[in-house]
TILUMLUM-201757 format. One record per residue (C-alpha): x, y, z; residue in one letter. Coordinates in steps of 0.1 Angstrom, whole numbers, padded with zeros to 4 digits, always signed. Example, Ala and Ser with C-alpha at 12.3 -4.5 7.8 and 13.67 -1.06 7.14 Angstrom:
% TILUMLUM-201757
+0123-0045+0078A;+0137-0011+0071S;
END
This chain:
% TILUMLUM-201757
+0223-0296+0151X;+0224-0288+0115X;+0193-0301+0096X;+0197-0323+0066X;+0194-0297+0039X;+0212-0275+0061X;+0241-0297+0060X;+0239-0304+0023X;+0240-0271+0014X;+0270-0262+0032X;+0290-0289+0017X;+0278-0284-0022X;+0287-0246-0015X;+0319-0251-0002X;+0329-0282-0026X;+0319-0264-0053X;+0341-0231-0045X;+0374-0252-0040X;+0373-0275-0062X;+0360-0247-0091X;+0392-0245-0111X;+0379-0283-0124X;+0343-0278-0125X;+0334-0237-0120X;+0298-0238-0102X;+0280-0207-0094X;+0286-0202-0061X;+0266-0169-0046X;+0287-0139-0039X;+0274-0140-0004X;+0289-0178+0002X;+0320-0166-0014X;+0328-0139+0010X;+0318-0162+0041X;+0343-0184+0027X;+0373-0157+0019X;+0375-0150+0061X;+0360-0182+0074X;+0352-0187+0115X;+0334-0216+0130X;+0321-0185+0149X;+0282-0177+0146X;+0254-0166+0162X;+0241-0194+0182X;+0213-0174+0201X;+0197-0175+0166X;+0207-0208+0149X;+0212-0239+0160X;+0249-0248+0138X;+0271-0229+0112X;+0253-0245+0087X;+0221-0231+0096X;+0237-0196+0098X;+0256-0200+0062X;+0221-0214+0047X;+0206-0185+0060X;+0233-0157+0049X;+0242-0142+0076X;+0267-0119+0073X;+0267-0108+0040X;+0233-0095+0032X;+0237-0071+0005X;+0216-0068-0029X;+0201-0052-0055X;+0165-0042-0057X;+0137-0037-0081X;+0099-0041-0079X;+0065-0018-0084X;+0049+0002-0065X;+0021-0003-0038X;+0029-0044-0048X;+0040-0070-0023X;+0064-0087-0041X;+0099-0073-0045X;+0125-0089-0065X;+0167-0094-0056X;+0189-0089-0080X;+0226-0104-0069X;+0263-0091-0080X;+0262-0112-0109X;+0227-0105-0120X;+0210-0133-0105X;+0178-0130-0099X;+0152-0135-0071X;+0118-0131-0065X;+0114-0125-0030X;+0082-0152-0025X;+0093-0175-0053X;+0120-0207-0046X;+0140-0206-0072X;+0170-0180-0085X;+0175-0173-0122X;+0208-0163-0138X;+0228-0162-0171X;+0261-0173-0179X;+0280-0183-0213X;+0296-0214-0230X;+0317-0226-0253X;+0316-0259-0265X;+0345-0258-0292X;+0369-0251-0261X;+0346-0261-0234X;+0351-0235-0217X;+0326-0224-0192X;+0326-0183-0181X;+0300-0178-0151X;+0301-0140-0140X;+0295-0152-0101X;+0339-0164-0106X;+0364-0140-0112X;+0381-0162-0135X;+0351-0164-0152X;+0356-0125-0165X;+0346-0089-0157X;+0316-0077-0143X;+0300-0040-0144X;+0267-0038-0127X;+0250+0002-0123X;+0210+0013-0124X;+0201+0023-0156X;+0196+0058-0142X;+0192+0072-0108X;+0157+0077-0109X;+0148+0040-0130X;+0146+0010-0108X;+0164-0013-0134X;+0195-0031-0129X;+0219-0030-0155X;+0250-0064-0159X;+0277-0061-0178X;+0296-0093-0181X;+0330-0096-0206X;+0345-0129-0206X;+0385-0130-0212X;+0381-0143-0253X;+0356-0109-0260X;+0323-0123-0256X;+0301-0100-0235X;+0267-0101-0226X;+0245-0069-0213X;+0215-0079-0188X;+0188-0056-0185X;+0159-0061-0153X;+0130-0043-0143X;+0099-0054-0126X;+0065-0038-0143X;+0031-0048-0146X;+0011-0068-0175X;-0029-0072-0178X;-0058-0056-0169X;-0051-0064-0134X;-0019-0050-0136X;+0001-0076-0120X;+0037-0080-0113X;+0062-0096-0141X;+0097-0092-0137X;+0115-0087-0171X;+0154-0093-0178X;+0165-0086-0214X;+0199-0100-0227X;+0219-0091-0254X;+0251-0107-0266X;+0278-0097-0289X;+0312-0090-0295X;+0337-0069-0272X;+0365-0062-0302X;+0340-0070-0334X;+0356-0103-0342X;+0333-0130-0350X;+0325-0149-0316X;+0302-0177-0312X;+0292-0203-0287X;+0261-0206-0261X;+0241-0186-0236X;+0228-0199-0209X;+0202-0194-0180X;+0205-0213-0150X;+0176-0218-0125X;+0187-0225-0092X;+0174-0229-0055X;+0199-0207-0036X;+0201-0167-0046X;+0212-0131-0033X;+0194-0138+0000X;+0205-0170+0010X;+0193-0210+0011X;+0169-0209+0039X;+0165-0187+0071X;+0156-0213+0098X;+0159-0198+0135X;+0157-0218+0170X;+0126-0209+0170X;+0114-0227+0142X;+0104-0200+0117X;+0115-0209+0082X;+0114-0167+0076X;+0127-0178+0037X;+0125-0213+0024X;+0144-0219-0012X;+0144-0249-0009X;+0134-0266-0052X;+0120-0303-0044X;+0106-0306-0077X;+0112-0288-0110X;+0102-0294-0141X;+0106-0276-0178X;+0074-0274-0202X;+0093-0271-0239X;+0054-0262-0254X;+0052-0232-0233X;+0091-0225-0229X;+0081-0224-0194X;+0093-0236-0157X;+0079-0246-0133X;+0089-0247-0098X;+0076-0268-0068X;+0041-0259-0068X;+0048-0226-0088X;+0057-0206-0123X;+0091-0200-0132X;+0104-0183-0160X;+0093-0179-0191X;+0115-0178-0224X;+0108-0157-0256X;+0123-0185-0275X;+0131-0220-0273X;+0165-0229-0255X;+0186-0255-0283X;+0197-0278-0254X;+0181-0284-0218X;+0186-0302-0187X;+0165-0306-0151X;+0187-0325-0128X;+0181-0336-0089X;+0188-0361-0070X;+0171-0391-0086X;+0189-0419-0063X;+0180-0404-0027X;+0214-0399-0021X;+0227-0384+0011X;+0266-0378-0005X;+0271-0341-0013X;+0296-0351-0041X;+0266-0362-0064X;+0253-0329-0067X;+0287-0317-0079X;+0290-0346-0103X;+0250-0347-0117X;+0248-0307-0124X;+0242-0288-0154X;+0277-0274-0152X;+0296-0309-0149X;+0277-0319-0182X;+0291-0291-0201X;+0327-0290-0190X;+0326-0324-0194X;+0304-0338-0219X;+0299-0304-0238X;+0258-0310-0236X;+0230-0311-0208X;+0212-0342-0201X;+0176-0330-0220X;+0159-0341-0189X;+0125-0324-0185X;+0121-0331-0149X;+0134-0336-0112X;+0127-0338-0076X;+0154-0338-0052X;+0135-0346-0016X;+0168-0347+0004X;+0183-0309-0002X;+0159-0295-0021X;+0190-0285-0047X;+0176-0288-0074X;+0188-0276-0102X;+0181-0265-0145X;+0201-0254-0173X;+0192-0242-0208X;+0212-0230-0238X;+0204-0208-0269X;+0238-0213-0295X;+0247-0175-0306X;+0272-0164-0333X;+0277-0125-0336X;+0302-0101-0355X;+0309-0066-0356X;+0280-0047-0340X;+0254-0075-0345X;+0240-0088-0309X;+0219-0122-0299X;+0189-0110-0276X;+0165-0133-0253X;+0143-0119-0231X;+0131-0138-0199X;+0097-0128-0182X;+0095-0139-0138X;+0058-0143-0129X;+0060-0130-0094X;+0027-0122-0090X;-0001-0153-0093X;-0008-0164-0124X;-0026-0200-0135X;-0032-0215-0167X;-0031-0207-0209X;-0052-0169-0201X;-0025-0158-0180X;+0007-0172-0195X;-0010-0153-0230X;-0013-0125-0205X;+0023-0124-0199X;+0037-0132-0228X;+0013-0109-0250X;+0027-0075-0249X;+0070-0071-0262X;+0094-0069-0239X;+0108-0033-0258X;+0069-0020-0249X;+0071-0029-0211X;+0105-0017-0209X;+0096+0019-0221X;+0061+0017-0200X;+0084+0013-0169X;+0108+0038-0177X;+0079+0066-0183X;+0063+0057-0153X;+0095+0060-0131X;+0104+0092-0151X;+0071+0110-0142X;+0072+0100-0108X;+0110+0110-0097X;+0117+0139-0120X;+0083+0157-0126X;+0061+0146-0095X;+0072+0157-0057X;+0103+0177-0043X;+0130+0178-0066X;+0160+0194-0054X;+0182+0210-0077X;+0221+0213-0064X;+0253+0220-0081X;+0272+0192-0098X;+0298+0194-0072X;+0270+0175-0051X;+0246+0166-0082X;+0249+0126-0064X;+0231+0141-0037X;+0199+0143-0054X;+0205+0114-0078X;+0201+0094-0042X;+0174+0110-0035X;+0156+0097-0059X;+0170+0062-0055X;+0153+0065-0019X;+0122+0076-0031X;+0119+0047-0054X;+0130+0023-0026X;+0102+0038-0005X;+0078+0034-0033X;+0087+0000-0038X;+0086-0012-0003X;+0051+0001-0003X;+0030-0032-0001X;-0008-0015-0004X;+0000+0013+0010X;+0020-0004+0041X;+0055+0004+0033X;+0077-0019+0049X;+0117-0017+0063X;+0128-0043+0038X;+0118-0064+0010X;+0130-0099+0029X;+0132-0103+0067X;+0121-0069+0075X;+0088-0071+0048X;+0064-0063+0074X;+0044-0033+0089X;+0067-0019+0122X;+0045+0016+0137X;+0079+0028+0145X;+0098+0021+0113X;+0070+0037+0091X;+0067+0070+0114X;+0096+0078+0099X;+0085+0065+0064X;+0057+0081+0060X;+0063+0117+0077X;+0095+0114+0044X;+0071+0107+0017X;+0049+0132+0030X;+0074+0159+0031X;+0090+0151-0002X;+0058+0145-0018X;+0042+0114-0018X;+0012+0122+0002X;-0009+0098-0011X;+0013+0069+0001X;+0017+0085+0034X;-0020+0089+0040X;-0033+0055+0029X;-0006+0041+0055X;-0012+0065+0087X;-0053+0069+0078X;-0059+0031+0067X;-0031+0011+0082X;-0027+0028+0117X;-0060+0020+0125X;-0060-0017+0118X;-0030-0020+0142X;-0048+0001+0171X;-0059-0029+0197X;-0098-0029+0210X;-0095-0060+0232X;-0094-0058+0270X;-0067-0084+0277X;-0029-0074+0285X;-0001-0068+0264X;+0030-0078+0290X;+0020-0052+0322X;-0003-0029+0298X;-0033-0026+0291X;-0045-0038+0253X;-0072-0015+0244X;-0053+0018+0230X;-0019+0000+0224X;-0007+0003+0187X;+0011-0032+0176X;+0006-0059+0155X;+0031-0096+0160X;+0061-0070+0164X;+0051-0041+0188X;+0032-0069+0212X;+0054-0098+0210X;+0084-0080+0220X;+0067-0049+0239X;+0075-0023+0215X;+0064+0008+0240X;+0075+0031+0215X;+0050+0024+0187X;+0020+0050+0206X;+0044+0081+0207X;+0053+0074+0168X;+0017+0072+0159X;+0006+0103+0175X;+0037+0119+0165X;+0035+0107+0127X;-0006+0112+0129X;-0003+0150+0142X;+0031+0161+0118X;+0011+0146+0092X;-0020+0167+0097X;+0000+0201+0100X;+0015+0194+0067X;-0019+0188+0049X;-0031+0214+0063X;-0065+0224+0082X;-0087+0219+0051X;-0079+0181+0049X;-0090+0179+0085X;-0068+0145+0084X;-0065+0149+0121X;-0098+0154+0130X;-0111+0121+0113X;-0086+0100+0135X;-0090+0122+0165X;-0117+0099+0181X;-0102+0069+0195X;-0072+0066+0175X;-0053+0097+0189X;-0067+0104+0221X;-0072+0068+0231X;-0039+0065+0223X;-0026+0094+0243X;-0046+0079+0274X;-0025+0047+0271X;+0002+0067+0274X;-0009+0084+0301X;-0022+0054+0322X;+0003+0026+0313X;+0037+0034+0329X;+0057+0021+0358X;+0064+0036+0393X;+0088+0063+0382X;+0062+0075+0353X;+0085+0060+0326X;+0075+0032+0298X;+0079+0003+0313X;+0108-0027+0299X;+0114-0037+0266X;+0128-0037+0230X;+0114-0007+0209X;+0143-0012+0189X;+0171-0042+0185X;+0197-0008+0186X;+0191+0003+0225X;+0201-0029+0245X;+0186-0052+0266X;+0145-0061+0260X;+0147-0061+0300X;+0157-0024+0310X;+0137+0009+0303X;+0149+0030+0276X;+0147+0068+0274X;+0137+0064+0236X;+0105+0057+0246X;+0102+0081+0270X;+0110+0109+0241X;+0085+0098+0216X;+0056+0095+0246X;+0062+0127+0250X;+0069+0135+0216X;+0033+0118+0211X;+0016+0133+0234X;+0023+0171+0218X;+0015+0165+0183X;-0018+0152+0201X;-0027+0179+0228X;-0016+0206+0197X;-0043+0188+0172X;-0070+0186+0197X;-0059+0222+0197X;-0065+0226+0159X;-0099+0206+0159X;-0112+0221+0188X;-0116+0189+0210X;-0126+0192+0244X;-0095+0169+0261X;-0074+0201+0256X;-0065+0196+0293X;-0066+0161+0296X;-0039+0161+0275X;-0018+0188+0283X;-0017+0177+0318X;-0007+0140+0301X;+0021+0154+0283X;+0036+0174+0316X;+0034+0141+0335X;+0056+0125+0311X;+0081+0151+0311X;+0079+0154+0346X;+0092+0122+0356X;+0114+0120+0320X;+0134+0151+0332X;+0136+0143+0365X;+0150+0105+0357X;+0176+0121+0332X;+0189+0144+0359X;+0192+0117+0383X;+0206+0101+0362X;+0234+0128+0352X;+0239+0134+0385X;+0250+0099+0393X;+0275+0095+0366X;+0286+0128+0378X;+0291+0110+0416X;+0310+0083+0400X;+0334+0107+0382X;+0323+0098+0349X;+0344+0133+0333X;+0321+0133+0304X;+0284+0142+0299X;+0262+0117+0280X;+0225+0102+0286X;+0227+0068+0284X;+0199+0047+0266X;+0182+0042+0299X;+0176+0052+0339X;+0187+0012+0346X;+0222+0022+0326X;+0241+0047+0346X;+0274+0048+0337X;+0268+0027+0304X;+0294+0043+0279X;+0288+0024+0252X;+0269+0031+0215X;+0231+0020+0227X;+0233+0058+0234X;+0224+0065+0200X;+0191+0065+0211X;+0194+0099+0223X;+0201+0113+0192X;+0161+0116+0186X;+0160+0140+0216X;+0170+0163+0183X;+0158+0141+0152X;+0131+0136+0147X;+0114+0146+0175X;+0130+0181+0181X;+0127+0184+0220X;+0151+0213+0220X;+0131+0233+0204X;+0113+0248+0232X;+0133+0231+0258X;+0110+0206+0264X;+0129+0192+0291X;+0147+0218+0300X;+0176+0240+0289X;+0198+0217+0311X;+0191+0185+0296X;+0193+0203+0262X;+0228+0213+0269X;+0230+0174+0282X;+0218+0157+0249X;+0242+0185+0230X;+0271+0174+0248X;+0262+0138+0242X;+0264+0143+0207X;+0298+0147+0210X;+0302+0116+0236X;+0290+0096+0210X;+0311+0110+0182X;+0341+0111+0201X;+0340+0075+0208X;+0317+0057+0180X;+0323+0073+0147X;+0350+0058+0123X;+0331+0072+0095X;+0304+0061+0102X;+0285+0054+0135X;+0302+0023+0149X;+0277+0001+0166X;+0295-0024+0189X;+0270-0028+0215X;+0241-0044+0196X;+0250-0049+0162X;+0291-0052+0161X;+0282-0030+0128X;+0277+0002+0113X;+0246+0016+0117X;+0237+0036+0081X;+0204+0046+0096X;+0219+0056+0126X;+0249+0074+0110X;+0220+0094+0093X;+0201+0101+0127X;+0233+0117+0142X;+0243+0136+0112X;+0205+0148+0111X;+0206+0160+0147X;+0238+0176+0145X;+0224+0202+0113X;+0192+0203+0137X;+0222+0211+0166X;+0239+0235+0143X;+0269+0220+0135X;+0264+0214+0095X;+0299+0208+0098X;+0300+0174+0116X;+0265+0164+0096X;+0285+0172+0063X;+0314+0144+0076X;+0288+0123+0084X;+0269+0128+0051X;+0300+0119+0029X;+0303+0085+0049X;+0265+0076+0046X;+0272+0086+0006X;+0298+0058+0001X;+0281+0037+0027X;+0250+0033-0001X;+0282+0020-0030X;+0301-0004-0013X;+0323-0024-0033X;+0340-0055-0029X;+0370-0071-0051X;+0362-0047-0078X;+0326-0056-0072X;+0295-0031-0068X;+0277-0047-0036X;+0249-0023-0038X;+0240+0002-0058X;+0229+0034-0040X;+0210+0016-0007X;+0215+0008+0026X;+0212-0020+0047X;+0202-0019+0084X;+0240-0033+0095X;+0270-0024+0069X;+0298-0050+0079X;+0327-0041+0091X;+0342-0064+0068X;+0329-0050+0037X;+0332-0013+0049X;+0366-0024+0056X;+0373-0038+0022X;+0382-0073+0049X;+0410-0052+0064X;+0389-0057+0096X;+0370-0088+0104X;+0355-0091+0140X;+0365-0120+0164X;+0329-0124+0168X;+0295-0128+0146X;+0276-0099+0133X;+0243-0089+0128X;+0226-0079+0092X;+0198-0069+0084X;+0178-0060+0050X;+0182-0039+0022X;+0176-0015+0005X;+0164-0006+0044X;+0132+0012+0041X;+0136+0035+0073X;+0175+0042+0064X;+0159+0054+0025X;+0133+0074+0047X;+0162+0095+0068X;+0181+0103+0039X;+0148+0121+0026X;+0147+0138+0056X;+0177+0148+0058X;+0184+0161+0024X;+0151+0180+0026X;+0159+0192+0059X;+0193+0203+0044X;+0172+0223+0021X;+0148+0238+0044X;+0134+0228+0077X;+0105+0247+0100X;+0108+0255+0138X;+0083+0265+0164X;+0055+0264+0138X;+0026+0267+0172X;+0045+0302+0186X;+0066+0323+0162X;+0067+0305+0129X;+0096+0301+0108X;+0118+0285+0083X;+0154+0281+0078X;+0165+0282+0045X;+0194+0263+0030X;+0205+0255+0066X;+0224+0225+0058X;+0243+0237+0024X;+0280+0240+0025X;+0301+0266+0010X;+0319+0241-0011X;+0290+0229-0026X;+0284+0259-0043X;+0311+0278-0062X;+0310+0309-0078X;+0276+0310-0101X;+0261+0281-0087X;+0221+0274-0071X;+0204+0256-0047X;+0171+0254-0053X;+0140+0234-0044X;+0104+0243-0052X;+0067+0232-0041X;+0083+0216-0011X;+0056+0205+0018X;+0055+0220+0048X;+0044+0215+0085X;+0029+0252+0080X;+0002+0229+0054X;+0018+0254+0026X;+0044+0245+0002X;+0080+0267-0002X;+0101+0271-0028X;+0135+0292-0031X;+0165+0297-0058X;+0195+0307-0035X;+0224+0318-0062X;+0257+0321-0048X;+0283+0351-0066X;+0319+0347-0053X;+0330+0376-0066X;+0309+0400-0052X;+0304+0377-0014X;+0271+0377-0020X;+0243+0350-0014X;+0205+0360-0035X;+0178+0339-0023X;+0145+0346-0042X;+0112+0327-0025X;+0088+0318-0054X;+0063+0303-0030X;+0057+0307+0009X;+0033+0300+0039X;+0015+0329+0051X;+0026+0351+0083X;+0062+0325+0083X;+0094+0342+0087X;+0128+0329+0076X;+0161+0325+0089X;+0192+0321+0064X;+0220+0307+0085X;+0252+0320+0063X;+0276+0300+0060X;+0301+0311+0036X;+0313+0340+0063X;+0304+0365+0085X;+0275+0383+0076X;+0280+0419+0072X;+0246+0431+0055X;+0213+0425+0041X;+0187+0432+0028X;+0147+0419+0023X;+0130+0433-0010X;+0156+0463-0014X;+0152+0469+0023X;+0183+0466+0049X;+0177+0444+0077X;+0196+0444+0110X;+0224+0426+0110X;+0231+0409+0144X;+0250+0369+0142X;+0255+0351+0111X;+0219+0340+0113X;+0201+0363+0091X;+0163+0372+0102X;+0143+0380+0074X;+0105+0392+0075X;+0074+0368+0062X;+0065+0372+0031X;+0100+0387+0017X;+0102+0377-0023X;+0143+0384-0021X;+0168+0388+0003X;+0207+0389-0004X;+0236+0382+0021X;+0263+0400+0018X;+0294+0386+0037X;+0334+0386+0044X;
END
């Protein structure tokens, strides 16, 4: 049963969009598509009625991002430019008014006019609204998060300017709007009682002397100048009739009365919809604009110190601060691929995704998602931190495997489900739904982390004693009678919390390498100990895969595939996708781990899955009834690793347009990914499911981290770094990303050799040639060039021919230049 609010909500939103041609309300682009394809349909395994599930937003969760980094607080920025601090209840946006006509123009309608919304550049976290009503009156809306004080706490900062689309006079009022409900929803309220996100505004109240608000028990925004009219309005009669919300708003007032109430204060204890209005009267000409500037308090401030503090330095001053700091760290600092303009948006993502990373970074814990996913997971920031360190955020990557690991590595002697406590590593997530996962992903991120700063940092060694062999021995000692992991839900994409899943299985034993090869490094005596740990594992992993094979093979199943677990057999379906990490990122293959059969097995279930999951993208029916962007990037990832850059090209351009959706002429996001893209929204509502979906968070931290790692990878990527050493260069480029006179070129890129690499490879048509010179290199590592423009037929290393044998060119360590000549 819907709870009061619950119900309230879901009446004012839908009121409010039908009955908008007499009253136009600011209904959230979010409420508006739930309304465009309506079905009584929802989840009920997570909320208790439909208007629990609308409160909560669903199925549409898609946003805009910006925030600082290492801070907890992120802030939403929604397709009209409303804006939301993640921890604050209220949502702030503009719109404009004009009292001669009465004519009210809210950028959330498409009546109201046009809206533009792009970042300010690729590498600047600032969100940039364009908004052009149909008389010429436009309004340009400017927001960045930064930092004020010698505490350097968080302010969000919007700057607006208004003028004239044509140059003819124009005149009339802008407006800010302070509402409860915003890009992520009214309130996410489960069965089982969490309120995850509560926007719920009891009580507001406006505080002309500061041109302040405040908010329940917190600051709102605060104005550089003093709004001409006001209005705080709520529910001052107790009622329980949805219609007096529509009729005692801010936006009735003006359409009506052509003025707001100038009330500084209201509770509304019912809905908690309360709502505020301000105006600031404008006339403009010819190039001249009208400017406010609105400063969000997201961080904790009290009293006259700290509002000086925030109001002290200009807005123009924090502006510039952020853009220098954002410029230095995404276009001077780290990896910084350069590729032709054919594929030039390649690396303006890449930045992007850095800057996501950066900003998901709460202290050094960098978490999957600013909202319902802003928590520490070990297996979502594996993957997170072995990107930043490879791309060049170190720093970030050592604070959260060298500080944050250990504070999740459990001392107790109790049980965790059938396991043992001491060793595990798990906080809330990994214990309350047996995440068996999480000790292979700390080994594995712990010891690729330690090759890449190299012996001198001796990272590994300092976490060698308990944290990695401790954690190997749970590994080793906590398994069920077939030597697997036992039951349970690593990850919400593999199925059922009540079978085994081989992804577990994969990063044990990917785990338990990276550990037995440092204790090799650091000379630790448990050389043995965990060698003979790691054959266990793949012992009984290899030998539950072929049994596994083999009965689907019985049964007549035609095709080859592993399915996500030894309790599946037979399971066709797209939990499979877990076996894509048998290649990325834990590289089994190389080596055979398992085998050269089971290679050939996970190969040829590449293809399974592509033959029947990708439209695009990788369709996720099982699980999700979604795509899966960070799974789309997985199996494009292991297919380079696979060598097939062709399908991982396909795969690419999908994830590419994945990160821009658009919706009726709308940008939905703007270069990021959630964990669940609709199939609605991919669809452009071509397709809507018969049943509910699930969505997730964005910009989704671990999605940002495996387009790092792919791109880099795409650039360069190491193999067999314990036996024979070497590096592939420019493995994933494409001939038709570089045309005649073109580069690809990358330089002080990290390695798991501890060394950095760089390489310029210039491409001349003309001539069929490929010159690759390495500025940079790790000692005593070879290289391979995989040519892909044609078959190789010579080269040479420093002026010398090589042998020419495949299209895979083998070229000596510590070659300065090599060319490719091909057909």
């Amino acid at each position: 049963m819907a709870q009061t609010h619950e119900w309230m909500f879901y009446e004012v939103m839908w009121r409010s969009w039908a009955g908008r041609a007499q009253v136009p309300c600011p209904v959230p682009w979010w409420a508006q598509q739930a309304f465009r394809r309506w079905s009584d349909d929802f989840d009920s395994g997570t909320y208790a009625s439909k208007e629990a599930a609308l409160a909560s937003n669903a199925l549409y969760r898609y946003w805009h991002m910006v925030g600082v980094k290492d801070h907890r607080q992120e802030s939403l920025v929604g397709q009209a430019g409303e804006i939301e601090p993640v921890y604050d209840k209220y949502c702030l946006s503009f719109f404009l008014f004009d009292p001669a006509t009465g004519a009210l123009n809210l950028p959330q309608l498409p009546e109201g006019g046009q809206v533009v919304q792009r970042m300010e550049a690729p590498h600047l976290p600032v969100v940039l609204t364009d908004f052009r009503t149909p008389d010429g009156v436009a309004f340009v809306q400017r927001t960045f998060a930064t930092t004020v004080g010698a505490r350097q706490r968080d302010l969000v900062v919007t700057r607006l300017t208004v003028g004239s689309v044509t140059g003819r006079p124009r005149e009339g009022w802008l407006c800010a709007a302070v509402m409860p409900a915003g890009p992520s929803g009214f309130q996410r309220h489960d069965r089982n009682g969490r309120q995850i996100t509560d926007r719920r505004l009891t009580f507001l109240r406006h505080l002309p002397e500061e041109n302040r608000v405040e908010t329940n028990t917190g600051w709102g925004p605060v104005f550089d100048r003093a709004p001409e009219q006001y209005g705080v309005y709520g529910n001052p009669g107790l009622s329980y009739d949805p219609g007096v919300y529509l009729t005692h708003s801010p936006f009735h007032d003006l359409v009506t009365g052509g003025k707001l109430n100038g009330a500084l204060q209201a509770q509304d204890q019912i809905a908690g919809l309360c709502s505020a209005a301000f105006a600031w009267p404008f006339r403009v000409v010819d190039d001249e604009v009208f400017e406010l500037d609105a400063r969000l308090p997201v961080d904790f401030y009290s009293g006259a110190a700290d509002l000086a503090e925030i109001t002290g330095p200009p807005a123009a001053d924090l502006e510039e601060a952020n853009r220098r700091f954002w410029t230095t760290k995404l276009c001077e600092q780290g990896v910084q691929p350069e590729l032709p303009r054919e594929v030039g948006h390649l690396t303006d993502l890449f930045r992007e995704a850095r800057s996501q990373l950066l900003i998901l970074s709460d202290g050094g814990e960098i978490h999957p998602g600013p909202t319902v996913y802003d928590s520490f997971w070990i297996r979502d920031s594996s993957v997170e931190a072995t990107a930043c360190s490879l791309v060049g955020d170190a720093a970030l990557a050592e604070h959260q495997l060298g500080t944050h690991y250990p504070l999740k590595f459990n001392r107790g002697t109790g049980r965790v489900g059938p396991c043992a406590e001491y060793g595990f590593y798990g906080g809330p997530h990994e214990r309350d739904d047996r995440e068996w996962d999480s000790n292979g992903q700390a080994l594995w991120a712990i010891g690729r982390f330690d090759r890449t700063r190299g012996r001198a940092a001796a990272f590994g060694a300092r976490l060698y004693t308990p944290y990695v062999i401790d954690g190997a021995r749970w590994l080793r000692d906590n398994r069920d009678q077939y030597g697997l992991l036992h039951s349970g839900w690593s990850a919400e994409h593999l199925g059922e919390r009540d079978k085994p899943h081989y992804w577990d299985d994969l990063w044990a034993l990917a785990g338990l390498y990276e550990a037995a090869r440092l204790a090799e490094r650091i000379g630790a005596p448990d050389v043995p100990e965990l060698w003979a740990a790691f054959a266990d594992v793949q012992r009984a992993t290899a030998a539950s895969i072929r049994w596994v094979l083999e009965e689907q093979r019985r049964r007549g199943e035609w095709e080859t595939y592993i399915p996500t677990g030894p309790g599946d057999v037979g399971r066709l379906d797209s939990t499979m996708i877990g076996a894509a990490a048998f290649f990325h990122p834990l590289r089994l293959h190389m080596g055979s781990k398992l085998g050269p059969d089971i290679d050939r097995a996970a190969r040829w279930t590449l293809d399974t899955m592509y033959a029947h999951f990708v439209s695009g993208g990788y369709r996720h029916e099982a699980a999700w009834n979604a795509f899966g962007p960070y799974l789309t990037t997985q199996l494009a990832h292991a297919y380079l690793l696979a060598g097939d850059p062709g399908r991982m090209d396909e795969l690419l351009g999908w994830i590419v347009g994945a990160a821009f959706p658009r919706a009726e002429e709308r940008a939905v996001a703007l270069g990021a990914w959630n964990e669940q893209h609709a199939f609605t929204l991919a669809s452009d509502f071509r397709e809507v499911p018969s049943r509910h979906w699930y969505m997730g968070d964005i910009p989704h931290g671990w999605a940002a981290a495996e387009y790092l790692l792919l791109i880099r990878d795409i650039l360069l990527f190491e193999a067999d770094e314990d036996r024979d050493p070497h590096l592939y260069v420019a493995p994933g480029v494409r001939p038709h990303w570089v045309p005649d006179g073109a580069a690809v070129a990358v330089e002080a890129a990290p390695t798991l050799f501890g060394e950095p690499f760089g390489y310029r490879l210039v491409h001349d048509a003309g001539a069929r040639t490929v010159t690759v010179d390495v500025s940079e290199a790790p000692e005593r590592v070879r290289y391979v060039y995989p040519c892909r423009f044609g078959r190789v037929r010579a080269a040479t290393a420093d002026g010398r021919g090589l042998t020419v044998s495949g299209d895979d060119v083998q070229v000596p360590a510590g070659t300065r230049r090599f060319t490719v000549t091909y057909a």
